[in-house]
C-alpha positions as a printed NumPy array, in Angstrom:
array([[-290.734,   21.107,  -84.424],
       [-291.629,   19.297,  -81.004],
       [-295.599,   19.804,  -80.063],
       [-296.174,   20.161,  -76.745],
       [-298.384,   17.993,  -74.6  ],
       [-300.319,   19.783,  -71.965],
       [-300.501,   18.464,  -68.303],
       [-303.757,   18.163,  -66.874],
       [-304.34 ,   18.034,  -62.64 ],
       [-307.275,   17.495,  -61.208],
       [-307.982,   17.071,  -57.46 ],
       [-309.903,   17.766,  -54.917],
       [-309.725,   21.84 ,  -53.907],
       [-308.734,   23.095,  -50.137],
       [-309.122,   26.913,  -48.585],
       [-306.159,   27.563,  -50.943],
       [-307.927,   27.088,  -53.837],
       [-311.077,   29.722,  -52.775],
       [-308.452,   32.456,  -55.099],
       [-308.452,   30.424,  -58.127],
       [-312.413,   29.195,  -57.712],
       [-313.32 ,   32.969,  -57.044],
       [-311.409,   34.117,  -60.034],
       [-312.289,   30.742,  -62.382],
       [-315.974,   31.376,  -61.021],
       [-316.577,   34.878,  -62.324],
       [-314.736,   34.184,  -65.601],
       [-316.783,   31.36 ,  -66.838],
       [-320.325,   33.003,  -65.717],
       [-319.344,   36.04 ,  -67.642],
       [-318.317,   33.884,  -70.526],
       [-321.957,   31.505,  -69.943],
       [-324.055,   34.175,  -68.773],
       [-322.761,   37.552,  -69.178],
       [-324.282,   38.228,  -72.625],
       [-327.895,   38.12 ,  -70.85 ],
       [-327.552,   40.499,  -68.731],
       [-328.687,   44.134,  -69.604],
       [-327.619,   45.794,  -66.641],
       [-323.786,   44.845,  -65.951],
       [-324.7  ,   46.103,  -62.453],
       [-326.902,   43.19 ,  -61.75 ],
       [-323.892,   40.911,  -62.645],
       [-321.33 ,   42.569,  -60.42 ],
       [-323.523,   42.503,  -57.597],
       [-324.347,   38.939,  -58.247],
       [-319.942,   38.284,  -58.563],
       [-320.306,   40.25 ,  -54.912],
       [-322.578,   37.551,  -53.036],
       [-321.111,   34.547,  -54.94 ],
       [-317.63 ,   34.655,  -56.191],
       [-315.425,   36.415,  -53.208],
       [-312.55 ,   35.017,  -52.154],
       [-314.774,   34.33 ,  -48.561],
       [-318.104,   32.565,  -49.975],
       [-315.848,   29.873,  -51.62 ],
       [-313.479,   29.462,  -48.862],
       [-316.663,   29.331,  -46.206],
       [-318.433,   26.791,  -49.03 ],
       [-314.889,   24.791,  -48.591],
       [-315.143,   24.258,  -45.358],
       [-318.72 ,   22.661,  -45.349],
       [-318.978,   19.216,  -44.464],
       [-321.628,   19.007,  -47.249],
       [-319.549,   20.692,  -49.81 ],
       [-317.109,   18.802,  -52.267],
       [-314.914,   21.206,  -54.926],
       [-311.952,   19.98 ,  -57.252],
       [-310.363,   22.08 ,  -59.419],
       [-308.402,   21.638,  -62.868],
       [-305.218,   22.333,  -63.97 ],
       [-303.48 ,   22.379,  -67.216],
       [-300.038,   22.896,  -66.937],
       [-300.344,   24.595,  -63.474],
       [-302.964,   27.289,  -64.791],
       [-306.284,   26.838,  -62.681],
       [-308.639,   26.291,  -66.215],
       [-311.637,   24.725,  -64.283],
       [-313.904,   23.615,  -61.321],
       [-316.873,   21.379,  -60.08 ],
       [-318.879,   21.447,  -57.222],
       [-320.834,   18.324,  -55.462],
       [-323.731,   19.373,  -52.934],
       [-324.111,   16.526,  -50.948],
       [-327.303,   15.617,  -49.493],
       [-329.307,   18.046,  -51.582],
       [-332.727,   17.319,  -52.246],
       [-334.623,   18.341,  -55.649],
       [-338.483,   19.029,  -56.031],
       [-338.45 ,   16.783,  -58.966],
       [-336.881,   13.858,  -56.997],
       [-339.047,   11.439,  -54.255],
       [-335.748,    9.649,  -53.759],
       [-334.176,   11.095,  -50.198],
       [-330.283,    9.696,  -50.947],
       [-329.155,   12.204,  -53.692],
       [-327.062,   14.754,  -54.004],
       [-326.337,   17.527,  -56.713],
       [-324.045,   18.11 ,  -59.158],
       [-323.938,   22.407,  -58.519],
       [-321.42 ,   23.859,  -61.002],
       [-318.829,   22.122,  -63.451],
       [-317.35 ,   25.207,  -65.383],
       [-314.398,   25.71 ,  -67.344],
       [-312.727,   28.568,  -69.159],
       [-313.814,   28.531,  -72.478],
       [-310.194,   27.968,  -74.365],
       [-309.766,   24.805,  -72.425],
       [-313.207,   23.01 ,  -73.39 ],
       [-311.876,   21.246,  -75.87 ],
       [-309.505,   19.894,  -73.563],
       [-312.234,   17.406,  -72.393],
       [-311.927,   18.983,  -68.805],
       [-315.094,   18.951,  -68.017],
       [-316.108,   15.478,  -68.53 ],
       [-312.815,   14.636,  -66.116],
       [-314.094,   16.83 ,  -63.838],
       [-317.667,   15.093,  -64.15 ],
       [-316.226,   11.912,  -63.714],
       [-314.497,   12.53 ,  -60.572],
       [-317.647,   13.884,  -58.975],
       [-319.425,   10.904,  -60.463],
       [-316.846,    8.808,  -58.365],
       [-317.339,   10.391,  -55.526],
       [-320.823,   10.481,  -55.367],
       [-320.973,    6.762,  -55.753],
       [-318.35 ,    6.056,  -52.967],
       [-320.636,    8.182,  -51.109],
       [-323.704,    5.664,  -51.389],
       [-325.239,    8.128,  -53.634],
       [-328.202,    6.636,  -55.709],
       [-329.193,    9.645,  -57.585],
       [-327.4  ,   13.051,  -58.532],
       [-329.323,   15.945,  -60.227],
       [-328.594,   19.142,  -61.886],
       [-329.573,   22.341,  -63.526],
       [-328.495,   23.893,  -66.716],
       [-329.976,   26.844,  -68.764],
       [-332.227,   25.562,  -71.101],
       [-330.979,   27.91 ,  -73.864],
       [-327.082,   26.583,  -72.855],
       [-327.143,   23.758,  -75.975],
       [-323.559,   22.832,  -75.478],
       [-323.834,   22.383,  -71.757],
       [-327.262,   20.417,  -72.23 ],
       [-326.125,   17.645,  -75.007],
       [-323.334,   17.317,  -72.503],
       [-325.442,   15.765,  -70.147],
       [-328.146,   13.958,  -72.304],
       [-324.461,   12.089,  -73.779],
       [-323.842,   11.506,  -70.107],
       [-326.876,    9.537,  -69.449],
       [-328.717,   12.587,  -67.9  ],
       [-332.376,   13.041,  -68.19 ],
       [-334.955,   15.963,  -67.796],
       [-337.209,   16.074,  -65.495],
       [-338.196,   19.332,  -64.946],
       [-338.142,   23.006,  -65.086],
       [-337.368,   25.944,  -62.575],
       [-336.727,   30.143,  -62.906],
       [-334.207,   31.346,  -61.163],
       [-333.261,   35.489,  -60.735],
       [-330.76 ,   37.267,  -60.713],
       [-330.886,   40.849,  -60.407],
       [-333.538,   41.916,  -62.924],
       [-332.88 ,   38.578,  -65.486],
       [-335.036,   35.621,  -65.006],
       [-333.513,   32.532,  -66.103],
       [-335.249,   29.171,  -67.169],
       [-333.238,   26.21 ,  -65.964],
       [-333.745,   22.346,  -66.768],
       [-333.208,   20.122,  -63.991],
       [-332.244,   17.144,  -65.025],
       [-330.787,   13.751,  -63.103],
       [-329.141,   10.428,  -63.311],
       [-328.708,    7.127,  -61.343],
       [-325.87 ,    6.064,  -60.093],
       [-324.751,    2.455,  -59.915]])
């Protein structure tokens, strides 16, 4: 019997792509988040002001916005977003810019996706001139945060975030770029 040998795609997302990113986006919070939310109102309104087909395809379009997107054998599996230009109150540096979402479907992450996707944000960043890039993760997310301690990330501080009635503790966390 033949095994098959999935194709993965990654590239840079267009207005096209809002669909699949709208879609990709509500999928993988439910399947990160979803769990801590005790009223499932709270996370529909929260799909409502951040995953429509609109807010990604307006987020596109901003000069300070970069988004790829993954394939695996034409399915749309994944996504990153680079903020460029986006300060932190943890960082002094001025030239940095944020690494905002990275997210993939939860039968793919063996796949390795997101550390492509990682990397070609990485790249980019650096082309850019970038000398720092800086995250946040949920502090309670363990598979999410060894991912970026292997990746040469570092803490450097803490923030809440809401949403609805859930408060969320983050990590922020950065790295240099060379």
């Amino acid at each position: 019997m033949k095994r098959h040998t999935s194709k993965i795609e990654i590239r840079i997302a267009n207005k096209d792509d809002a669909g699949f990113i709208a879609l990709l986006g509500r999928i993988t919070f439910t399947e990160t988040f979803g769990h801590f939310f005790k009223d499932k109102q709270d996370l529909l309104d929260y799909y409502g002001s951040t995953f429509t087909v609109d807010k990604i395809e307006n987020s596109i379009y901003k000069p300070n916005n970069v988004y790829w997107i993954a394939f695996v054998d034409r399915l749309a599996v994944g996504y990153a977003k680079l903020k460029l230009n986006s300060q932190s109150e943890f960082i002094t540096e001025e030239n940095v810019c944020q690494l905002q979402k990275i997210y993939v479907l939860k039968d793919f992450l063996s796949m390795k996706i997101g550390f492509e996707l990682q990397n070609s944000l990485l790249k980019t960043a650096q082309e850019k001139g970038f000398s720092e890039i800086w995250l946040s993760v949920l502090n309670s997310n363990e598979r999410a945060v060894n991912f970026y301690i292997k990746n040469e990330f570092k803490g450097i501080g803490t923030h809440d975030f809401q949403i609805g009635k859930e408060n969320f503790e983050f990590i922020a966390m950065s790295k240099q770029l060379e």
